[in-house]
N, C-alpha and C positions, 0 to 999 in steps of 0.2 A: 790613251787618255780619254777617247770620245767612252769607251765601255766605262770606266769614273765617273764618267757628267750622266750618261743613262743611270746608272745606280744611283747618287746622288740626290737627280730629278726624280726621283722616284722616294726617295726615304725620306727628301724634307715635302713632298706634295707637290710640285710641280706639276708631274706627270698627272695627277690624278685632277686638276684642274683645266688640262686642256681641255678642247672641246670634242676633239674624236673621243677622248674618254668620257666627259659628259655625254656625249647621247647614247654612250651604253648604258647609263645609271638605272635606266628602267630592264633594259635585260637583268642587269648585274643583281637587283633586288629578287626581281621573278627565281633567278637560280638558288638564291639564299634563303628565300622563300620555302622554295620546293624543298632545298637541304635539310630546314629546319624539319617540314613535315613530313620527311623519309626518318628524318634521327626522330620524332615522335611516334609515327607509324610503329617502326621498329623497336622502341621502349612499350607501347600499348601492345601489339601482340608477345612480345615477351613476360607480361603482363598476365595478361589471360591464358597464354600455357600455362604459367606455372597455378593459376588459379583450377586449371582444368585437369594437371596433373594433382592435385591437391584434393578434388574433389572426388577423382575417379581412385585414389588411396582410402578417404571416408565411406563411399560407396561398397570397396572390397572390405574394409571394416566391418561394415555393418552388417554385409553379405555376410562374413565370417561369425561374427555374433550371433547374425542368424539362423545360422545349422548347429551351432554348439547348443543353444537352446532348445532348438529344434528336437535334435536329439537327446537331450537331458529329459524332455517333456516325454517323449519316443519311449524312452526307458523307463520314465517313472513309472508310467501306467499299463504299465503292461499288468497282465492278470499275476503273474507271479510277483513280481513286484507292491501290488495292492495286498495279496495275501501277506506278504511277508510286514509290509508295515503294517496290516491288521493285525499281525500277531505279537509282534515287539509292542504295540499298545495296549495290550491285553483285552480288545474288543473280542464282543459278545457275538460277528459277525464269523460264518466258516463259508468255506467256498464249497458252491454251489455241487453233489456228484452224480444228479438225475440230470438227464438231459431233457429239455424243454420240450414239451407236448403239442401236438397242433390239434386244435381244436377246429372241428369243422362245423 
C-alpha cells in the first residue's frame, strides 16, 4: 500500500511540493535548460549540413557546366572548325598555306 501513496503523492503534486523537492527546482531548470539547448544545438547543426551538402551539390554543378562549355569553346575554335564554318557561310576568307616570315 505505502508504493499507492508514493505514486499517488506524486500524480496529484504532493511530492513535488515538498521541500527536499523545492530546493532542487533551480537544478531541475538548469538540466531543462541545457536539454532544451542540446535538442537546439542538434536541429541547428543539422541545419547547416544539409545547407553545406546543398551547396557543395551547386558547386559540382557549376564545376560541371564549366568543362562542358569549356570544351564546346575548345572545339569551336579550333582552326579546322573556323575553316569549316568559314565555308558553310560562303565567306570570302581561305585559310592561310604560307607559313609566316620573320622579318628581321
Amino acid at each position: 500500500m505505502a508504493d499507492t501513496h508514493d505514486i499517488q503523492s506524486w500524480l496529484n503534486g504532493d511530492k513535488l511540493r515538498s521541500q527536499k523537492v523545492r530546493e532542487q527546482y533551480p537544478l531541475i531548470g538548469l538540466i531543462v535548460g541545457l536539454v532544451f539547448l542540446y535538442i537546439l544545438t542538434g536541429y541547428q547543426s543539422a541545419k547547416q549540413q544539409h545547407r553545406l551538402t546543398d551547396t557543395k551539390l551547386e558547386m559540382l554543378d557549376a564545376k560541371f557546366r564549366y568543362m562542358t562549355i569549356s570544351a564546346q569553346l575548345t572545339n569551336t575554335t579550333r582552326q579546322s572548325q573556323v575553316v569549316e564554318a568559314l565555308r558553310a557561310n560562303g565567306s570570302e576568307l581561305r585559310e592561310n598555306t604560307v607559313p609566316p616570315v620573320k622579318i628581321k
